[in-house]
VOGU-3710 file (C-alpha; in Angstrom, 3 decimals, decimal comma):
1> xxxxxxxxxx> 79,607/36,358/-1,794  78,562/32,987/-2,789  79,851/29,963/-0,011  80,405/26,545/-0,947  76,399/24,963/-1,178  75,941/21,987/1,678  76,777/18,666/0,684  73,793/16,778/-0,392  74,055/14,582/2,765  74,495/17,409/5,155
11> xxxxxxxxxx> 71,193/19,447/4,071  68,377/20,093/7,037  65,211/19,064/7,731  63,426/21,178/10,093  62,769/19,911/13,038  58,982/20,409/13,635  58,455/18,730/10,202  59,472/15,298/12,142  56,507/14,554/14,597  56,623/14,652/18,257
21> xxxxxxxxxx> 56,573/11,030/18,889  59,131/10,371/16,459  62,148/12,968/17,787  63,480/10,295/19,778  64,996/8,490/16,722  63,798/10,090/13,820  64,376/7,771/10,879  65,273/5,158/13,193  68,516/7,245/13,513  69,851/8,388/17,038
31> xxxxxxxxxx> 70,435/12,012/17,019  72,154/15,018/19,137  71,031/18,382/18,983  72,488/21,926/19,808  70,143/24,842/19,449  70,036/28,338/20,784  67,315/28,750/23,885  67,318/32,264/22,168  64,931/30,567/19,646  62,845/29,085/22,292
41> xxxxxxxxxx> 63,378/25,705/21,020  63,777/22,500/23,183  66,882/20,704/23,277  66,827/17,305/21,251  69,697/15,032/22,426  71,058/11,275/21,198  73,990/9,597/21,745  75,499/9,239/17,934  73,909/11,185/15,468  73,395/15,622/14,708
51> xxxxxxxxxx> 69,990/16,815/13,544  69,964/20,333/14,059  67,774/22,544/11,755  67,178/26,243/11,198  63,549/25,746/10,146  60,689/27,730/10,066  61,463/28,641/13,954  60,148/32,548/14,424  63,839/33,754/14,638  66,166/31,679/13,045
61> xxxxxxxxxx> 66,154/33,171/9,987  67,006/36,612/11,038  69,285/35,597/13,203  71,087/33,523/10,597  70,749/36,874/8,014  72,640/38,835/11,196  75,131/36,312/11,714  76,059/34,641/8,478  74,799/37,638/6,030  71,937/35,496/4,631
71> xxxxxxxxxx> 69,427/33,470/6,114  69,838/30,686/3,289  71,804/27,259/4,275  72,816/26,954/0,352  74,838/30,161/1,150  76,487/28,962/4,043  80,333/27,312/4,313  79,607/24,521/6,442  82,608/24,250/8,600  81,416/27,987/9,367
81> xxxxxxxxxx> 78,135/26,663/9,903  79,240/23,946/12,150  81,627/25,571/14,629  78,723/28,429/15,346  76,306/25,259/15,893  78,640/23,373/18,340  79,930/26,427/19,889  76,289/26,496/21,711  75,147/29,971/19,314  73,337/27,066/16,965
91> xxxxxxxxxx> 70,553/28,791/14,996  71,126/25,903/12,025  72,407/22,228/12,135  72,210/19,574/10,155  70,759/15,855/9,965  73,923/13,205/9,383  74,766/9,366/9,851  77,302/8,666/12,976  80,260/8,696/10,541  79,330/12,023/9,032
101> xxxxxxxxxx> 79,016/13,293/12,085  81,828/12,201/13,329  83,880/14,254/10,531  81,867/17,107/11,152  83,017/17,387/14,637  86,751/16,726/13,466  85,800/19,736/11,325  85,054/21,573/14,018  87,488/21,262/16,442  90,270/21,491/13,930
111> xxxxxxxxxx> 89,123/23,472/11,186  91,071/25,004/7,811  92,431/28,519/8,390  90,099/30,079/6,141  87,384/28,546/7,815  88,707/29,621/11,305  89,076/33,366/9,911  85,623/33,358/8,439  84,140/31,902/11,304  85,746/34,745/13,584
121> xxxxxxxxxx> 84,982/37,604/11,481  81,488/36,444/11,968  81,552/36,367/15,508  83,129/39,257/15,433  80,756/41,607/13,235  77,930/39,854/15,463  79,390/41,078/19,037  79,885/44,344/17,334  76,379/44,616/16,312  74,917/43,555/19,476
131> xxxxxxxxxx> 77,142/44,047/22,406  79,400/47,334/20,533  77,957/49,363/18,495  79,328/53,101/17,027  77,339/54,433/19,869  78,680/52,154/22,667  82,621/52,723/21,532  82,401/56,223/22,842  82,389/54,923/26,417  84,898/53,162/28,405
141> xxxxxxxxxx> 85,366/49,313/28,482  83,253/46,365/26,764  80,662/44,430/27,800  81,195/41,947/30,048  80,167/39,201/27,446  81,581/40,680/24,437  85,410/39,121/24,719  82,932/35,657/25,514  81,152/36,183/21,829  84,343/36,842/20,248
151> xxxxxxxxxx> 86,446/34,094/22,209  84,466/31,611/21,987  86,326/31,028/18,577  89,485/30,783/20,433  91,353/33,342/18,328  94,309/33,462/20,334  95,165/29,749/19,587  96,916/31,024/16,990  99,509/32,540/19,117  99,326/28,278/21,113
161> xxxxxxxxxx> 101,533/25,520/20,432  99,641/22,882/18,775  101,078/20,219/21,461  99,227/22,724/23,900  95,705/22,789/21,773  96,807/25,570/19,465  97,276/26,611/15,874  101,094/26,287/15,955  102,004/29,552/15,927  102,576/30,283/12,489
171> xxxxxxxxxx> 103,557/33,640/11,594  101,022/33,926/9,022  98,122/32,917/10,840  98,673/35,187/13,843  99,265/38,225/11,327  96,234/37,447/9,435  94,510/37,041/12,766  95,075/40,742/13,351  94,169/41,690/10,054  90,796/40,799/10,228
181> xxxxxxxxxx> 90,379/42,305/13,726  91,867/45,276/12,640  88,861/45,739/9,731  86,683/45,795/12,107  88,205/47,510/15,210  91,934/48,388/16,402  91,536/48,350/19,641  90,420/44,638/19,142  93,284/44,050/16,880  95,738/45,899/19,788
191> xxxxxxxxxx> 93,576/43,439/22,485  94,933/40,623/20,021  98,153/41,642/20,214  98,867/42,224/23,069  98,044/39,039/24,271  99,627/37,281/21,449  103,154/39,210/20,808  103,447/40,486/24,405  102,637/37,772/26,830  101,828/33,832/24,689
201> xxxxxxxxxx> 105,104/33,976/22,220  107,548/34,721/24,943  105,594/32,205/27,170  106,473/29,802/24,888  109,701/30,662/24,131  110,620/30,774/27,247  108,579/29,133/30,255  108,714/25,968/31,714  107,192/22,664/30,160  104,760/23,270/33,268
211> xxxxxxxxxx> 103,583/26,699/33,406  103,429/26,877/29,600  100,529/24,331/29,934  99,053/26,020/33,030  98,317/28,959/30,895  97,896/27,494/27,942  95,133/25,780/29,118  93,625/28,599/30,742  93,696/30,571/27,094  92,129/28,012/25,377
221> xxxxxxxxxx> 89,495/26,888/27,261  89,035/29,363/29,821  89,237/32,517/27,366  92,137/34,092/29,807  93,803/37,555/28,715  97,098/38,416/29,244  99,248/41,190/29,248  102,915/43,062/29,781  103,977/45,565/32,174  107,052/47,020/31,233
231> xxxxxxxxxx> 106,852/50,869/31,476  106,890/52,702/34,859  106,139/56,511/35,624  109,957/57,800/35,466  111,002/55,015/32,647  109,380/54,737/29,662  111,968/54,905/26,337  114,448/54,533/29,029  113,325/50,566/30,069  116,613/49,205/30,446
241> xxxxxxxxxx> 116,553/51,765/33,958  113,158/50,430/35,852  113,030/50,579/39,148  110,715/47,418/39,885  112,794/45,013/41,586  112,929/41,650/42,818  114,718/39,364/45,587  114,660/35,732/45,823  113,106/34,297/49,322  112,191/30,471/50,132
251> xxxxxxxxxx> 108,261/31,146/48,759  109,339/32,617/45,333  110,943/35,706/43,981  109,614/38,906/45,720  108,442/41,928/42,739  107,928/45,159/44,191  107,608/48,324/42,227  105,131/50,369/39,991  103,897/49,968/36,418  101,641/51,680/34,254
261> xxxxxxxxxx> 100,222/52,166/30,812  99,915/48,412/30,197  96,957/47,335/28,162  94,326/45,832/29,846  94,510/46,950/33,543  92,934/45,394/36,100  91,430/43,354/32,921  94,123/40,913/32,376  94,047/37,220/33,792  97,955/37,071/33,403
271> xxxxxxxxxx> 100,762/39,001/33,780  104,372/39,153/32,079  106,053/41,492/35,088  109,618/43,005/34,173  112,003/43,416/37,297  115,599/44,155/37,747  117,149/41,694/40,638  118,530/43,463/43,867  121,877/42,552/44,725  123,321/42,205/48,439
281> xxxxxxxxxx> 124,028/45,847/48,861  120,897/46,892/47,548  121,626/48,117/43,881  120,021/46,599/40,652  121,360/44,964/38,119  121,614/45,755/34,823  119,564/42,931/33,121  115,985/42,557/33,114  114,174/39,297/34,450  110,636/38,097/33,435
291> xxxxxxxxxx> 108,014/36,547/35,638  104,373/34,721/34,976  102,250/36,265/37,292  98,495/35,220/37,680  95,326/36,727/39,728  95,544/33,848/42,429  98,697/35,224/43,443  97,541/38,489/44,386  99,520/41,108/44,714  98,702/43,873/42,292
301> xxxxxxxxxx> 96,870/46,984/43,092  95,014/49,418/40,211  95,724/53,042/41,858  94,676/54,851/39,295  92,811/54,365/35,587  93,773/56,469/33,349  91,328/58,395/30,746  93,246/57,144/27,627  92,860/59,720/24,665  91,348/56,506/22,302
311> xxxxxxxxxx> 91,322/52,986/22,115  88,275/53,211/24,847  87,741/49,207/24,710  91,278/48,932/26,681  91,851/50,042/30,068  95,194/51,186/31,376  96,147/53,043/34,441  98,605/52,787/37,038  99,389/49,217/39,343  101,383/48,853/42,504
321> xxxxxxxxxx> 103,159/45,552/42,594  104,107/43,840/46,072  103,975/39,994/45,070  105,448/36,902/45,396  106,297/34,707/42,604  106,905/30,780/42,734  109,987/30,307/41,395  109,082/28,368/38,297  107,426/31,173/36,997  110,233/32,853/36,159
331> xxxxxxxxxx> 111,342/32,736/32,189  114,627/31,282/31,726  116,247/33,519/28,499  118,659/31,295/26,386  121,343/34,203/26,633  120,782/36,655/28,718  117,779/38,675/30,207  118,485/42,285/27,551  118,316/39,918/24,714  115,336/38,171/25,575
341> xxxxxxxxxx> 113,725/41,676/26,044  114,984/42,929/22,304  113,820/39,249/21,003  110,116/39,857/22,736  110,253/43,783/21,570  111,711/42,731/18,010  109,076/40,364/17,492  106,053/42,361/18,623  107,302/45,260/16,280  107,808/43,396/13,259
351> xxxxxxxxxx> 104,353/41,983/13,601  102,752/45,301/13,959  101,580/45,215/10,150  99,413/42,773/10,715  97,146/45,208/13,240  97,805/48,147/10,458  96,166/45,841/7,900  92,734/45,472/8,132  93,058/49,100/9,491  94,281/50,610/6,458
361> xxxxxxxxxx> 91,804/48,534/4,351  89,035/49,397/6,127  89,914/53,232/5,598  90,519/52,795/1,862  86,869/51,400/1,712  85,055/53,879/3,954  87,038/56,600/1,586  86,254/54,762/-1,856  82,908/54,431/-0,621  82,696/58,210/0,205
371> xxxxxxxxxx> 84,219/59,203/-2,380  82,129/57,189/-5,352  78,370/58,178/-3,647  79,384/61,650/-2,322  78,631/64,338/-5,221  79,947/67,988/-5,284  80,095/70,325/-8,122  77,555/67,972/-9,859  80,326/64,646/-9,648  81,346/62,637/-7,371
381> xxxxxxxxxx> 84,272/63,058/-5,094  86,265/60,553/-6,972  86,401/62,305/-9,759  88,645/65,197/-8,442  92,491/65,065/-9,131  92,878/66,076/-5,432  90,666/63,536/-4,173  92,613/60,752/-6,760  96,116/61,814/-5,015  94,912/61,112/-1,778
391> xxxxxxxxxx> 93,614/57,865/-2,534  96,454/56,692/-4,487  98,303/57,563/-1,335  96,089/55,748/1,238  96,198/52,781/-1,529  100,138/52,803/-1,356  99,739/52,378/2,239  97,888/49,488/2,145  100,166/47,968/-0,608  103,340/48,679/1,753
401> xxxxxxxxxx> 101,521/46,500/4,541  101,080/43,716/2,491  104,408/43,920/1,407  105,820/44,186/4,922  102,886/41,446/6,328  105,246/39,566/3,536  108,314/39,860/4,900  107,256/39,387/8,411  106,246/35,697/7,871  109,575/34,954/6,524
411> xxxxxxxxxx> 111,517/36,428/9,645  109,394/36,606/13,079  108,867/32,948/13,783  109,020/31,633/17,737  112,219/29,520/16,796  113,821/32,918/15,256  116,209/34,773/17,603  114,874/38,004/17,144  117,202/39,973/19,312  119,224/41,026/16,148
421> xxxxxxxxxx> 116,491/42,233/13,571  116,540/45,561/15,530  116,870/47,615/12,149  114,163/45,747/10,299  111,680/45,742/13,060  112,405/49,189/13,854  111,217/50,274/10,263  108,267/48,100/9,827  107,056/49,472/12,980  107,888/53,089/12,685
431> xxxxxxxxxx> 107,083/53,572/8,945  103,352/51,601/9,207  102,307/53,362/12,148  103,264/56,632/10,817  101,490/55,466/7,482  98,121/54,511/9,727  98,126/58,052/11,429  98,347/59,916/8,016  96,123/57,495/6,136  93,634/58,358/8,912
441> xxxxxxxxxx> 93,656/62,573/9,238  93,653/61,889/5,276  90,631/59,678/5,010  89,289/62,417/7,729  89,778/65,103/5,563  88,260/63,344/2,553  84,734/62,669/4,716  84,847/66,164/6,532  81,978/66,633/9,366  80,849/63,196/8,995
451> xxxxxxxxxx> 83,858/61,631/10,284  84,358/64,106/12,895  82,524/62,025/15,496  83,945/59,483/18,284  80,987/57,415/17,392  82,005/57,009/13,626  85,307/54,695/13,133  86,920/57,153/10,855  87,094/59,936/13,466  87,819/57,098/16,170
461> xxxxxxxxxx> 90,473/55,972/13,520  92,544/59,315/14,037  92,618/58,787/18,091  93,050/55,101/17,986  95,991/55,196/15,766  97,858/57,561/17,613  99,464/55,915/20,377  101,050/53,085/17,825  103,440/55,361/17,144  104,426/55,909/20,870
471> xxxxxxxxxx> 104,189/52,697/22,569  106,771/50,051/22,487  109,739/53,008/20,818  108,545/56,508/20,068  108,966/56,485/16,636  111,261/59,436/16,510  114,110/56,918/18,587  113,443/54,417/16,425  114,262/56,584/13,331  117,469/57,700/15,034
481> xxxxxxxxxx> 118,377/53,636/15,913  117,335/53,327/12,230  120,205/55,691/11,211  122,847/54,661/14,101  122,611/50,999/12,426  122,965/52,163/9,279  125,957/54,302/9,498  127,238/51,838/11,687  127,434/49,331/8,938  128,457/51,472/6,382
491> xxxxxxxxxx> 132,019/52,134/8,679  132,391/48,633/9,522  132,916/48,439/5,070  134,711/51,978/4,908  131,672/53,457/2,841  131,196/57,181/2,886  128,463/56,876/-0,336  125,089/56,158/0,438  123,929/54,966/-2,374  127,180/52,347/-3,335
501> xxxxxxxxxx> 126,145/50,921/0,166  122,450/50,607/-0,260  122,742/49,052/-3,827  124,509/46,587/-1,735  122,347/45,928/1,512  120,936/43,513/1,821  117,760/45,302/3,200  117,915/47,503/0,480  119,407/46,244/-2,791  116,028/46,346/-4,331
511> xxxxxxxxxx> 115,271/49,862/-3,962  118,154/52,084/-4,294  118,214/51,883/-7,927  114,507/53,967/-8,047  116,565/56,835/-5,948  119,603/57,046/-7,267  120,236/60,514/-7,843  118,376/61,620/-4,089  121,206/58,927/-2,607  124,256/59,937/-4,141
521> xxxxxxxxxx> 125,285/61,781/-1,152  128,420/61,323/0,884  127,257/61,174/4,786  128,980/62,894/7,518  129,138/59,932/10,564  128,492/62,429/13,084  125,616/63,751/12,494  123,078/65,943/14,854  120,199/64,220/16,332  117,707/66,163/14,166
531> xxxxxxxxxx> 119,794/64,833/11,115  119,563/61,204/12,241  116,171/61,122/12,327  115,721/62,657/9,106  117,745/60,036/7,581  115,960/57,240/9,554  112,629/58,115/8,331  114,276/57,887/5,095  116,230/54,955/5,530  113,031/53,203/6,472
541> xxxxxxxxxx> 110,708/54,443/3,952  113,659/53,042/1,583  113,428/49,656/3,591  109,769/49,959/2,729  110,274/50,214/-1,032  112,782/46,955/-0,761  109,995/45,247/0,680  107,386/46,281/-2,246  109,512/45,638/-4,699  110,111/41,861/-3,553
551> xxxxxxxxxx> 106,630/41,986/-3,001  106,527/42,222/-6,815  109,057/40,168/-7,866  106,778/37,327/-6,416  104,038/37,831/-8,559  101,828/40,452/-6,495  99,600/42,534/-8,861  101,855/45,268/-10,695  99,626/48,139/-11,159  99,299/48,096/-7,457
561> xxxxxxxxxx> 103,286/47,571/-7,120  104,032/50,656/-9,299  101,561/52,813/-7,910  102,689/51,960/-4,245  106,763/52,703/-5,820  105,584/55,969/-6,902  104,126/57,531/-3,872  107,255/55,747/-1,799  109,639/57,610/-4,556  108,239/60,881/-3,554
571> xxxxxxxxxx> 107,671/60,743/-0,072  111,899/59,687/-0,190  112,927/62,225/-2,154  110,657/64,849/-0,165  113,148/63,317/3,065  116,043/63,558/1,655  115,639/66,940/0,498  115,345/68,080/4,061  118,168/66,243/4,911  120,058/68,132/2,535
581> xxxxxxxxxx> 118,888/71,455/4,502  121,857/72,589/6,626  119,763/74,793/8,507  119,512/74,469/12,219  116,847/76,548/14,132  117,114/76,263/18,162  114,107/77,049/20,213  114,142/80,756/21,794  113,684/80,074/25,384  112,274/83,243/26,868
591> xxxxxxxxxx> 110,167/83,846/23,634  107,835/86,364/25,481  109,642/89,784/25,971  109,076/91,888/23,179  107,195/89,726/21,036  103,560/90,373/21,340  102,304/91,596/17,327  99,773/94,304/19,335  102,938/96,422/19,725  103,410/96,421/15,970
601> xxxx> 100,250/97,293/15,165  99,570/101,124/13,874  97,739/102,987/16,995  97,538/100,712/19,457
//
């Protein structure tokens, strides 16, 4: 793709063509250069001006065809250019008067979004190449300089405060921020996240004036990670009962308990730590506190890692918590400590879409890609009907993501109370991470033996995707929640009919109309459990085609819309046919007596 060329003013001049004696104040100009020992190049410093040039130096111009894609500065978006040169990885630089420079630096320290994305997938696709490559993502961990390569373009200042040094947090940015890590790995996008959704939003919603710039600083500058440690070994779905308590004392507040599966044990710089307060006789309450806990405070023991079925660049394992916790670390909720958990959980879920993303692009290239260079029969893959269903599936997916990417922007800002969006988060996360593990056993299927590898991303893909649909709500709860809200609302307005109230909800309006006839149903309110979760993955498939539909409406491209409506039509009315099965197998308990084929088998 061609880049912007360089302004006239900002093209190079290499540095050996200005003699030795000269590099003092080459054209009676001052100067201040950055370049990469790598190249074996010495450093040229001034006080005002930037002359910094790729050259003819031995390595630059690979370097710059590894980095940037092509080794030629007319190719090159300057900002891009610029942040990689001040960020001390300079292979190229430029030759400008104090003034220019000055802007370039301004340019560089604050640059346009697109700039900051480009610039990151670069870094990115470069620590990948060197520091984690297919071969190295079948072992455990990273690097210990790969999160510097990729941080040093301060991605999580998205998730900042600009009065802290950030982006400003807007919804857009930090979804598009784990889009692009997502094209190139999940458990990147997940590290992203993680951070972002799970520890700096609620930091900021919530922490003191103080602490907030205690860590803020440390994230920016200091390329800190942070994490959450909700779960424990007897409560997982089951939160709200945790057994990691706390007690106030003269020092602090007092945490004691145990956590495990979060991500990035005995990684993390930071802690959000989830306690219930002990009470005089020794019982918990019922609401959950939060607490900022850091490494200097000690305190938290890894007893165990665990070997994770995917996502090998995270750790997680088991902690034992005995710490003490100054008192000003502890978040102060503007209501109470269960709705600052469902705002924090709410949030995180509805911004899952923006980690399925780049993952469900990424698998619709690897497939088209497959599909248009791998021949059998004499043609090429694509050219099978089979082969053109499961695409136009995988392609749905990826149009129901941008559609719900959409809608997130609109609702999941830090200043939104997200407490109450339980039924819309609930179905962007359940119905995209449900879409991300069948788009990947599909795009499996499509590449056969070649995928079937841990060191190829599609079979990784299948692994790696997984667990999204466990952590933070098992989908199959969510569906039921899903179905419990719905019904819910449709007594509050004395509605039997499913599809009268969907033509009117709000969340739904949109979409009814292209299911008419599987709607028209009149739903019993006390359904079984295995109904309710029928209907949920309905309901929020249904959500889903709301959301693509507005999608539309705003001008998104239609043969992409209509496509996407299709393949969310069927899938529906698949559901709801299902639904519409009364049957009700039960599990046979002591299967084994009298039920071994042999002894139905003629002479045996």
């Amino acid at each position: 793709m061609r880049r912007k060329p360089l302004p006239t003013a900002w093209r190079c001049t290499p540095l050996n063509a200005v003699s030795s004696r000269h590099r003092t104040e080459p054209a009676g100009l001052p100067v201040r250069v950055y370049v990469s020992h790598t190249l074996g190049a010495s450093s040229w410093r001034g006080e005002n001006g930037l002359f910094i040039c790729s050259g003819p130096y031995t390595h630059s111009a690979p370097v710059l065809a590894g980095v940037f894609g092509t080794s030629s500065l007319e190719l090159i978006d300057m900002p891009i250019l610029l942040r990689y040169t001040v960020s001390d990885h300079c292979t190229t630089a430029v030759k400008a008067s104090p003034s220019v420079y000055e802007a370039l630096m301004a340019t560089a320290s604050n640059p346009s979004f697109e700039s900051f994305i480009a610039d990151l997938q670069v870094r990115i696709r470069s620590a990948l190449r060197s520091h984690y490559t297919d071969s190295r993502a079948t072992e455990r961990g990273v690097p210990a300089d790969f999160f510097d390569r990729v941080f040093a373009a301060a991605p999580l200042s998205v998730f900042v405060p600009a009065r802290f040094g950030g982006r400003g947090q807007r919804v857009h940015e930090c979804l598009a921020l784990l889009e692009t890590c997502s094209y190139e790995s999940l458990p990147l996008a997940l590290t992203m996240g993680i951070n972002g959704a799970l520890f700096l939003q609620p930091v900021s919603k919530f922490a003191g004036e103080h602490v907030q710039r205690q860590v803020f600083d440390r994230f920016i500058n200091h390329k800190a990670l942070g994490g959450l440690m909700i779960t424990e070994p007897e409560f997982g779905s089951d939160a709200l009962q945790m057994r990691t308590s706390f007690r106030e004392t003269d020092e602090g507040y007092r945490v004691r308990g145990t956590k495990h599966w979060g991500g990035l044990t005995g990684h993390a710089e930071f802690w959000l730590l989830t306690a219930r307060g002990q009470t005089p006789r020794g019982n918990l309450e019922r609401s959950i506190s939060f607490f900022v806990w850091d490494k200097s405070l000690q305190g938290i023991e890894v007893e165990e890692y665990y070997d994770s079925l995917g996502l090998y660049m995270i750790p997680y394992g088991r902690n034992r918590i005995d710490t003490v916790i100054p008192h000003e670390r502890r978040l102060a909720p503007r209501t109470g400590g269960v709705r600052m958990l469902l705002d924090l959980l709410h949030r995180s879920r509805l911004q899952f879409p923006g980690m399925a993303m780049g993952f469900l692009k990424r698998l619709l290239d690897e497939a088209l890609e497959h599909t248009r260079t791998r021949a059998v029969g004499g043609r090429p893959l694509l050219e099978y009907d089979q082969v053109q269903d499961r695409l136009a599936e995988l392609q749905a997916t990826y149009t129901t993501c941008s559609a719900m990417c959409a809608y997130t922007t609109q609702v999941a800002g830090v200043e939104n109370d997200c407490s109450a969006e339980a039924l819309p988060a609930n179905a962007l996360k359940s119905v995209i991470t449900d879409m991300m593990q069948s788009a990947a056993q599909s795009v499996l299927q499509l590449i056969g033996a070649q995928g079937y590898r841990l060191d190829r991303i599609v079979g990784r893909s299948v692994v790696d995707s997984r667990p999204f649909q466990i952590f933070e709500g098992s989908n199959d709860i969510l569906y039921h929640q899903i179905s419990e809200a719905v019904l819910k609302s449709m007594e509050k307005v004395t509605e039997r009919n499913l599809y009268r109230f969907l033509r009117g909800f709000e969340l739904t309006s949109r979409a009814a109309p292209y299911c008419k006839s599987a709607l028209d149903v009149s739903i019993d309110p006390s359904l079984p459990q295995r109904k309710m979760v029928e209907l949920g993955r309905a309901l929020g498939r249904i959500i889903s085609l709301h959301m693509v539909v507005s999608l539309g409406d705003r001008g998104y491209r239609r043969d992409l819309i209509d496509n996407c409506s299709m393949m969310l039509q069927r899938e529906i009315n698949t559901l709801l046919t299902s639904f519409s099965d009364q049957s009700r197998p039960a599990v046979v308990e002591d299967y084994e007596a009298e039920s071994s084929w042999l002894s139905f088998v003629a002479g045996v």
